[in-house]
C-alpha positions as CSV (number, residue, x, y, z in Angstrom):
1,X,-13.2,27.5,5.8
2,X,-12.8,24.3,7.1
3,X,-15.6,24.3,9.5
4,X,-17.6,25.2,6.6
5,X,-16.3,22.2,5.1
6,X,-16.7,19.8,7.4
7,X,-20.4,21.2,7.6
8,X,-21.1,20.3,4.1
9,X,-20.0,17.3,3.9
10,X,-22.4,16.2,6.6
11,X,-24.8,17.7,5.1
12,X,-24.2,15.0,2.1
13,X,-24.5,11.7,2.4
14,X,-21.9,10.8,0.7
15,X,-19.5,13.0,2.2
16,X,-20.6,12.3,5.1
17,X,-20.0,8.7,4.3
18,X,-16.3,9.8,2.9
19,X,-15.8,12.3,6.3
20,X,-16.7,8.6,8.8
21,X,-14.6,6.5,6.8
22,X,-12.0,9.2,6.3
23,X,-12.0,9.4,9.9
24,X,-11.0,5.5,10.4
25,X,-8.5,5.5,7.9
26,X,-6.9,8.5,8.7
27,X,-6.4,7.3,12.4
28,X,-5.6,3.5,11.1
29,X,-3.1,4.9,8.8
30,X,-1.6,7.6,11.2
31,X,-1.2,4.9,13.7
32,X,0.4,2.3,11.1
33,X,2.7,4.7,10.2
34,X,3.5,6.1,13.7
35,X,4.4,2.4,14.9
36,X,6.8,1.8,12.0
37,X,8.6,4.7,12.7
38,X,9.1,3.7,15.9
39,X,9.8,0.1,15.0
40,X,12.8,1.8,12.5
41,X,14.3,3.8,15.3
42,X,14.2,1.5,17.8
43,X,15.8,-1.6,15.7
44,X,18.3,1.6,14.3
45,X,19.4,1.1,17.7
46,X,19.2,-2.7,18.4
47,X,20.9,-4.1,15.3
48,X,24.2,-2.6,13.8
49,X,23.9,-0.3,10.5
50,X,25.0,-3.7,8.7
51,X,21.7,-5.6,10.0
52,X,19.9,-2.4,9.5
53,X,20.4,-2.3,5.8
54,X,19.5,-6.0,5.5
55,X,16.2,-5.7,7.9
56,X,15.0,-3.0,5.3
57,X,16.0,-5.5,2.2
58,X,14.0,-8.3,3.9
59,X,11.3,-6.2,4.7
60,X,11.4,-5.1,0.8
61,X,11.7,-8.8,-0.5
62,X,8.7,-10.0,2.0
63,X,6.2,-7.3,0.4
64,X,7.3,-8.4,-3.0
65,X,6.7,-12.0,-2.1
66,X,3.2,-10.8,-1.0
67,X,2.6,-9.0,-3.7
68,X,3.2,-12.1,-6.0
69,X,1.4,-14.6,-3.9
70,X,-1.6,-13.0,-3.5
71,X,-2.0,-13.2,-7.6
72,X,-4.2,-9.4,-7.5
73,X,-6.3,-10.7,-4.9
74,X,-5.9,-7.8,-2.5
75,X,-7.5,-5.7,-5.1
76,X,-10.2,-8.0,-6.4
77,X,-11.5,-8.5,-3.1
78,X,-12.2,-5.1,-2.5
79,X,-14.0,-4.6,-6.0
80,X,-16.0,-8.1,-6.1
81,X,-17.5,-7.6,-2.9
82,X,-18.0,-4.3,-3.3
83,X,-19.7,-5.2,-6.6
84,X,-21.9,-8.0,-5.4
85,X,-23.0,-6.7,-2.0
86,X,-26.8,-7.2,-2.8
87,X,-26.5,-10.8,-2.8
88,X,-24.7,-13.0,0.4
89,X,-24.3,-16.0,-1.2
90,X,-22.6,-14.3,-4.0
91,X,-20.1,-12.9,-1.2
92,X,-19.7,-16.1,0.6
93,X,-18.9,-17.8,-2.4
94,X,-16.4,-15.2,-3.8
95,X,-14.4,-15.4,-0.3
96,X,-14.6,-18.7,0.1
97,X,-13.1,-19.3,-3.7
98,X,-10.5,-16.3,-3.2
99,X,-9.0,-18.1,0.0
100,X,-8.6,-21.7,-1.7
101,X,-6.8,-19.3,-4.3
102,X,-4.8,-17.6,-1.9
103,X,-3.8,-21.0,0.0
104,X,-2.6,-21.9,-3.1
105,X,-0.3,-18.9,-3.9
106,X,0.7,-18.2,-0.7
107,X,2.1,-21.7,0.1
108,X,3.7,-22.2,-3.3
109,X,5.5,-18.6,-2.7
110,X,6.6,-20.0,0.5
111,X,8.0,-22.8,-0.2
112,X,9.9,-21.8,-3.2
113,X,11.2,-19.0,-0.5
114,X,12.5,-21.7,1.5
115,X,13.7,-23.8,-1.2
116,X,15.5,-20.7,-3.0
117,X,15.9,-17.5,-0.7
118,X,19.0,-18.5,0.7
119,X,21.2,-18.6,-2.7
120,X,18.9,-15.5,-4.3
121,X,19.9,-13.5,-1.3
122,X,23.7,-14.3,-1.5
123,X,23.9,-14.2,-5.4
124,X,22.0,-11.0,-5.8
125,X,22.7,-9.1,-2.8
126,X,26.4,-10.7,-1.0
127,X,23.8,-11.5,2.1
128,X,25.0,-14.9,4.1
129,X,21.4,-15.7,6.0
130,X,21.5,-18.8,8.1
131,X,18.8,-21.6,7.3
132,X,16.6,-20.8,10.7
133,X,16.1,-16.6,9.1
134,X,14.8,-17.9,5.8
135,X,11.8,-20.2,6.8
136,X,11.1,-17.3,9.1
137,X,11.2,-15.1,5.9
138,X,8.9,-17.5,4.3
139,X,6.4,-17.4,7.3
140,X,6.5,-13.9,7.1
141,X,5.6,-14.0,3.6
142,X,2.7,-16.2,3.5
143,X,1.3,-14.7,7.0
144,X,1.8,-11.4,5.5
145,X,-0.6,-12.6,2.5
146,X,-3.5,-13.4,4.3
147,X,-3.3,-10.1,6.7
148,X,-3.3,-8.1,3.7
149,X,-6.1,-10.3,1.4
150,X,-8.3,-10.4,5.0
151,X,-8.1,-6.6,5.8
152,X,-9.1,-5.9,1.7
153,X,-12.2,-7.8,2.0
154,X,-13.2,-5.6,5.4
155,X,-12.2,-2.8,3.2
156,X,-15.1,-4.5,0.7
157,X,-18.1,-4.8,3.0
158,X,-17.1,-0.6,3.5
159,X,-15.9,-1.5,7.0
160,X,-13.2,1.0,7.1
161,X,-12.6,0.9,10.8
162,X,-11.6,-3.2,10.6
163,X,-9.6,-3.2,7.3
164,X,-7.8,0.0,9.6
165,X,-7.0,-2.4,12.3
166,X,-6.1,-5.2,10.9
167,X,-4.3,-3.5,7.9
168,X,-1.2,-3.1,9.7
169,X,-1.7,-1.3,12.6
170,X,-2.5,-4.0,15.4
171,X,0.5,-5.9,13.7
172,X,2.7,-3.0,14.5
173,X,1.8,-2.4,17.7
174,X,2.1,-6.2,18.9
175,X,5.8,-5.4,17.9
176,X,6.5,-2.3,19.2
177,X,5.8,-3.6,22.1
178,X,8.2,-6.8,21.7
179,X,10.2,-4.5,20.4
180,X,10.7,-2.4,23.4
181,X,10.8,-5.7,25.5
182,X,14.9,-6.7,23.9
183,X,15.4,-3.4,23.6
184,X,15.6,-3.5,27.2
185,X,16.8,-6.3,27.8
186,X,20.0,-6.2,25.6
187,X,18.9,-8.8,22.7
188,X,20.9,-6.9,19.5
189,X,20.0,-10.7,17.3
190,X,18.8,-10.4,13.9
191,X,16.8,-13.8,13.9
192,X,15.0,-12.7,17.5
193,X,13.7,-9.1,15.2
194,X,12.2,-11.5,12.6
195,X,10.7,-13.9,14.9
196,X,8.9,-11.2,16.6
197,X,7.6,-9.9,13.5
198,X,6.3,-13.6,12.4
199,X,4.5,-14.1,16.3
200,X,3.0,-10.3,15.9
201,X,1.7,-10.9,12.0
202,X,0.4,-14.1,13.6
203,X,-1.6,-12.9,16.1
204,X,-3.0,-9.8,13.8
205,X,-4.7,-12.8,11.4
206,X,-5.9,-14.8,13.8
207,X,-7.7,-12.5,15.9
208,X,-8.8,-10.7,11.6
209,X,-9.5,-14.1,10.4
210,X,-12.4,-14.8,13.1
211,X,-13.8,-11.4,12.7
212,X,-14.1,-12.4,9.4
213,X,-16.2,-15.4,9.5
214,X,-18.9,-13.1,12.4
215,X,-19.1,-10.4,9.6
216,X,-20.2,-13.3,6.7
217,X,-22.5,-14.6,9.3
218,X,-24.6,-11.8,9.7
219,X,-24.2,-10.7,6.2
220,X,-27.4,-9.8,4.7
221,X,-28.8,-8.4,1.2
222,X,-29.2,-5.0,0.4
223,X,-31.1,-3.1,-2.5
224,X,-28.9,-0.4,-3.7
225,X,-29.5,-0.8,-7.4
226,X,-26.5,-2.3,-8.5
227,X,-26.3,-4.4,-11.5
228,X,-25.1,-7.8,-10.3
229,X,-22.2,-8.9,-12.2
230,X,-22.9,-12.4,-14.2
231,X,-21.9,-15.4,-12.3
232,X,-19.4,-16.4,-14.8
233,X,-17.2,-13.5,-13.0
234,X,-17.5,-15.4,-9.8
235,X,-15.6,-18.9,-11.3
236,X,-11.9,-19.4,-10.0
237,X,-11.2,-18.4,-14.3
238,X,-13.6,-15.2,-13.6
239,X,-11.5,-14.0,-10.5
240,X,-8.1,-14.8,-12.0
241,X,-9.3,-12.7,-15.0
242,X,-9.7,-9.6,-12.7
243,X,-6.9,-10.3,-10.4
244,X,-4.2,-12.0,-12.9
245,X,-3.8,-8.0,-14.9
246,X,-4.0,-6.6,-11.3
247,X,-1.0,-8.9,-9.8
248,X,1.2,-7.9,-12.3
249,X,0.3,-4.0,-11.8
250,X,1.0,-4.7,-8.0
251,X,4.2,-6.5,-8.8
252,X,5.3,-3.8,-11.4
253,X,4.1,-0.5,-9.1
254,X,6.2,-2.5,-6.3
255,X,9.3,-2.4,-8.4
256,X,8.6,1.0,-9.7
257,X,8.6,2.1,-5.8
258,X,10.9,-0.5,-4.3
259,X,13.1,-1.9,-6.8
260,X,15.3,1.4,-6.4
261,X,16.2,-0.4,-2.5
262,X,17.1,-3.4,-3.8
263,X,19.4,-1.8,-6.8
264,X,21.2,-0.2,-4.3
265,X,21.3,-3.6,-1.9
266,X,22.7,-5.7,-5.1
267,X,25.5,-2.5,-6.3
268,X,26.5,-0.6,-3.1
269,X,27.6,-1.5,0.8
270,X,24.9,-2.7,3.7
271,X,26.1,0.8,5.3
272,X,24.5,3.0,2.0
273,X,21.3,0.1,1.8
274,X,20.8,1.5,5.7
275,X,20.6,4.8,4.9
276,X,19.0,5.1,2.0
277,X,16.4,2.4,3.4
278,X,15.8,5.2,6.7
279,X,14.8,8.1,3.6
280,X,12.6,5.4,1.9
281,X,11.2,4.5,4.9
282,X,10.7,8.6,6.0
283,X,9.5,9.6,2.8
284,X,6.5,7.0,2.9
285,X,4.6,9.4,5.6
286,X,4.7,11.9,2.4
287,X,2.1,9.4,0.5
288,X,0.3,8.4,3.8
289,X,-2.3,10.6,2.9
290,X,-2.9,9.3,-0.7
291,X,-2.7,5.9,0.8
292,X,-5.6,6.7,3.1
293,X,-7.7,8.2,0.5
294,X,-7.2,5.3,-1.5
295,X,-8.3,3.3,1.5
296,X,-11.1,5.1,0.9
297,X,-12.3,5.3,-2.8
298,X,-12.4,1.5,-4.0
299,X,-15.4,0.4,-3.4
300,X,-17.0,3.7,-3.9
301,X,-15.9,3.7,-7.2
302,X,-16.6,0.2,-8.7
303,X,-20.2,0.9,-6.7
304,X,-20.6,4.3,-8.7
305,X,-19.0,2.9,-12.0
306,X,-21.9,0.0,-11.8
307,X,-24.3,2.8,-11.2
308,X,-23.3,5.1,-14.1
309,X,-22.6,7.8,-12.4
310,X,-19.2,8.9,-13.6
311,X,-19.3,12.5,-13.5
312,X,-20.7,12.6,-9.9
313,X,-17.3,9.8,-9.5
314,X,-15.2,12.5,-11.0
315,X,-16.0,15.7,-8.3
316,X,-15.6,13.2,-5.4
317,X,-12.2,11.9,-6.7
318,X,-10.7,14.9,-7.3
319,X,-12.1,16.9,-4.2
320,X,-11.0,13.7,-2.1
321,X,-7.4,13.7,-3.8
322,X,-6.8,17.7,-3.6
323,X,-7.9,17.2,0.5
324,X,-5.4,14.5,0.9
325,X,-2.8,16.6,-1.2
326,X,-2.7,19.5,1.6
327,X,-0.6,17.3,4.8
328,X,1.1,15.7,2.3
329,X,2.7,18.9,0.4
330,X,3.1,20.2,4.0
331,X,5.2,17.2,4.8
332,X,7.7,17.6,2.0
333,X,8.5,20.8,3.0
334,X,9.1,20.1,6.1
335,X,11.5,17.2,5.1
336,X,13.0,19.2,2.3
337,X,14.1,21.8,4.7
338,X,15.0,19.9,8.0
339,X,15.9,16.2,6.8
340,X,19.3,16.3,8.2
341,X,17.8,17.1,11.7
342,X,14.7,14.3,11.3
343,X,16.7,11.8,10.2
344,X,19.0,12.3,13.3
345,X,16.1,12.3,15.6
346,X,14.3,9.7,14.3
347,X,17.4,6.4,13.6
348,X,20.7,8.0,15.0
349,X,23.5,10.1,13.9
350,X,24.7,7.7,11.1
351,X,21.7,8.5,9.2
352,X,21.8,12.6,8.8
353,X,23.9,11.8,5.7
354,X,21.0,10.7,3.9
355,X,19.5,13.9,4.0
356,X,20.1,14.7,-0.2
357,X,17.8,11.4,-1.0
358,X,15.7,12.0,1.3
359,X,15.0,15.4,-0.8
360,X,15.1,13.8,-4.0
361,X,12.7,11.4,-2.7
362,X,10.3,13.7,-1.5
363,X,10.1,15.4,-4.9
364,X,8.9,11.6,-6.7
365,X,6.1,11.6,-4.0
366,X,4.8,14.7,-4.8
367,X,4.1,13.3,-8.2
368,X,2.5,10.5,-6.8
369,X,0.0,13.4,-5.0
370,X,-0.4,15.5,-8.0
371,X,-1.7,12.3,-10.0
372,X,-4.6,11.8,-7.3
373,X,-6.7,8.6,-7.7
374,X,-5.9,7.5,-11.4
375,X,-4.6,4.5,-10.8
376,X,-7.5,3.3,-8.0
377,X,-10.3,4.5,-11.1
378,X,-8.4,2.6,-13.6
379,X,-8.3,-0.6,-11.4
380,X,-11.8,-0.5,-10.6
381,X,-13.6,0.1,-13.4
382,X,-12.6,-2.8,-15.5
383,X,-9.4,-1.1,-16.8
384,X,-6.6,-3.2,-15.0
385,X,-4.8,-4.4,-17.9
386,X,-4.2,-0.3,-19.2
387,X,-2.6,0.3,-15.3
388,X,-0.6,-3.2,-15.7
389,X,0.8,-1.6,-19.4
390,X,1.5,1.8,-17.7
391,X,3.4,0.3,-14.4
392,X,5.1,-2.5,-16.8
393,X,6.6,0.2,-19.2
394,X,7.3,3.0,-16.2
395,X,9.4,0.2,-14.0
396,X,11.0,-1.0,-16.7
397,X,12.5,2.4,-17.7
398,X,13.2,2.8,-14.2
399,X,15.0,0.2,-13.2
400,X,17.5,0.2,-16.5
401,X,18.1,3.8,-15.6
402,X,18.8,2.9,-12.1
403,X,21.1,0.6,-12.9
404,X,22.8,2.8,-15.0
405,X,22.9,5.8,-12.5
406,X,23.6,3.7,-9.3
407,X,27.4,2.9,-11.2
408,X,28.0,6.1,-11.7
409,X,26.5,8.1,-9.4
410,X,25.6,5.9,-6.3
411,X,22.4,6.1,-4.1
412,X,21.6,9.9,-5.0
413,X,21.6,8.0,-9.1
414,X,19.0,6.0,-7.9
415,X,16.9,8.2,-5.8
416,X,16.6,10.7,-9.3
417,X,16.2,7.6,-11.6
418,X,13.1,7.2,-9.5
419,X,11.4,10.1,-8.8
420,X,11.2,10.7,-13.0
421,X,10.0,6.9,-13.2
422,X,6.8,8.2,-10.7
423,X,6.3,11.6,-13.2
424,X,6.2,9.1,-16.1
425,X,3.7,6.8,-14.4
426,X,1.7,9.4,-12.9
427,X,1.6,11.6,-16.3
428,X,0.2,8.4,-18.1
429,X,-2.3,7.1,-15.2
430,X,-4.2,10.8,-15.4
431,X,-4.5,10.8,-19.4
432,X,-5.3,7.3,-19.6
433,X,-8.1,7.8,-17.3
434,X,-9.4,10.6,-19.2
435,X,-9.1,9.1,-22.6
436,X,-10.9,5.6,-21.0
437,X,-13.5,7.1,-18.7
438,X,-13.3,11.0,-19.6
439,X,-12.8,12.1,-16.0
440,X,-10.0,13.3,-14.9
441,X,-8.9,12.5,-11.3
442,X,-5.9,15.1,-10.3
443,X,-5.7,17.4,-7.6
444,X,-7.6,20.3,-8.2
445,X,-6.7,24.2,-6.5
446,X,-8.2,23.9,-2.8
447,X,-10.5,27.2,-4.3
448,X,-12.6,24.8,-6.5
449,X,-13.7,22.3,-3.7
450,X,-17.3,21.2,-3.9
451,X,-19.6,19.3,-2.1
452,X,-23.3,19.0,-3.3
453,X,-25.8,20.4,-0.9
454,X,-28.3,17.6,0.5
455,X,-30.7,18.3,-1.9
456,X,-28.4,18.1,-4.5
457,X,-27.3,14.2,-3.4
458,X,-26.9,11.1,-5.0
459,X,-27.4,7.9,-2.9
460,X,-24.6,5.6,-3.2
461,X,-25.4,2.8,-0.2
């Protein structure tokens, strides 16, 4: 059945398209997510269970800083580009106004990270950092901005196999390998972890940032039918109009997903932020699928949106969605039934006893791969400020609840607070869709996959 598959898709140009980039991603993504696994059990052996638990809250605050000072424009990127391929100068000047953007917000975050970290993270979270960790946390955050914006606009030119690379994975690997160096060497410091990440991040953009510049140089037109845009979009007013709505989905999805990490940080012990941090952490591979289709699907569907061609967007989405759905339902039950004994493998014996949230965990992933693609179509057809209204209300109700359950009934509180917080996102994200666009994106049973034959294809360039 799967042969068969495979066979159709090639015979599509689409899928075909889909199957190549698939390909990339999937190994990107695998790799990414390989390499912080090992980066987790190897520093759950360097650092104490104490520096453990505050590794995973910096690692937590330095996404949210990146989420903020990127102002939506790891989104945007993708759909701008994607939207104005046909013209290079359009590109050029789209990337060239998104980084002046990004300078901006990425320094300003910085800087008031250095400024401010220091008493935020002892106020909110009883966490003494010394002066030398928080400009490092600030470097972190603003090199971390332009990794992420950089590998998006790869993602934009549909060069799946560069926006793989540079989204993470030759980051990771830089410091698995530094990593492995103090490992053996005896270095159990903090401060020498975070450098390392900083140098590694470093090196990633550099080496992304000049690939960059090659790609826009050989840029050239295409004629794929898409209606340009009007050049009103491409002002610094008609980009923070896009990405403005899509920052504040990104910051609200974060604390929908994330926010249950830091709850725990602010009300429980550095001991329980450890563990629970190793089942957040574990319970990520459960969306790595998703994640990859999503890695996918972005520019394919603002393309196909500008064409018209909703319907045809619809069977791609949900056939794309229901193949990404299979690993990942196999991986919760593989974590539902053995966590104890993966979480011991994986960080340590001090772990195993966050087996239970693991479990719960698992349970508000599976709603995020029931819920397929919604949010990705909603973003990218000019619907951002419905998915900003859905996130806002979802993470809201989510992190009172939490707060409410972590008093009473600890970590476990939390981890239930925040698997009903993804039903009630994922719930809305689907309907929405449907009411907005009248598609539905949702897994589908495997039994109802489709492909169109050859004959049957639509080009989509």
């Amino acid at each position: 059945m799967v042969r068969q598959l495979i066979l159709r898709m090639k015979d599509n140009p689409l899928s075909n398209r889909l199957l190549n980039h698939g390909i990339w991603a999937m190994a990107g993504k695998f790799g990414t997510v390989f390499l912080s696994l090992l980066v987790n059990s190897l520093l759950a052996r360097i650092l104490s269970p104490e520096e453990v638990g505050i590794y995973f809250l910096l690692f937590s605050i330095v996404t949210f800083g990146s989420y903020l000072g990127m102002l939506g424009l790891r989104q945007t990127i993708v759909k701008m580009i994607a939207e104005n391929l046909d013209d290079p100068n359009r590109v050029k000047l789209i990337i060239k106004r998104m980084m002046k953007i990004v300078i901006a917000g990425a320094g300003s975050i910085a800087l008031f990270c250095t400024l401010f970290f220091q008493s935020i993270s002892a106020y909110v979270f009883q966490i003494n950092l010394v002066v030398p960790v928080v400009v490092l946390v600030s470097f972190w955050i603003l090199i971390d901005i332009f990794q992420q914006v950089i590998s998006e606009g790869f993602r934009g030119f549909h060069n799946i196999k560069l926006a793989s690379i540079f989204g993470g994975f030759l980051s990771s690997f830089i410091l698995v390998i530094n990593l492995f160096l103090i490992y053996f060497l005896g270095e159990t410091r903090l401060i020498v972890v975070v450098s390392l990440m900083v140098v590694s991040l470093l090196t990633s953009v550099t080496i992304a940032g000049w690939l960059l510049r090659k790609q826009l140089k050989k840029l050239r037109g295409n004629n794929s039918g898409l209606a340009l845009p009007s050049i009103e979009t491409l002002s610094y007013q008609g980009i923070l109009k896009v990405s403005v709505p899509l920052m504040v989905f990104t910051v609200t999805a974060f604390l929908l997903n994330q926010s249950d990490l830091w709850i725990v940080g602010a009300f429980g012990t550095e001991e329980e932020v450890a563990i629970y941090g190793a089942a957040f952490r574990l319970v990520m591979i459960v969306g790595m699928p998703i994640v990859i289709a999503d890695m996918i699907t972005p520019p394919l569907i603002a393309q196909m949106n500008a064409q018209n061609k909703l319907k045809e967007l619809e069977g791609t989405l949900r056939n794309v969605s229901t193949i990404a759905s299979i690993p990942a339902i196999a991986v919760i039950i593989i974590f539902m039934a053995g966590g104890t004994l993966i979480l011991g493998i994986i960080f340590g014996e001090f772990y195993k006893s966050g087996a239970v949230l693991l479990s719960i965990l698992c349970i508000g992933q599976l709603f995020n791969v029931i819920g397929g693609a919604s949010g990705s179509t909603l973003m990218m057809t000019g619907n951002q400020k419905s998915i900003m209204l859905i996130t806002v209300i979802s993470s809201i109700l989510m992190i009172g609840g939490s707060i409410v359950a972590v008093q009473t009934y600890g970590p476990e509180g939390v981890a239930v607070v925040k698997s009903s917080g993804l039903l009630l996102q994922n719930v809305l994200m689907i309907l929405v869709t449907k009411k907005k666009l009248d598609i539905w994106t949702h897994i589908q049973w495997i039994t109802k996959l489709s492909f169109p034959k050859a004959k049957e294809s639509y080009e989509v360039k």
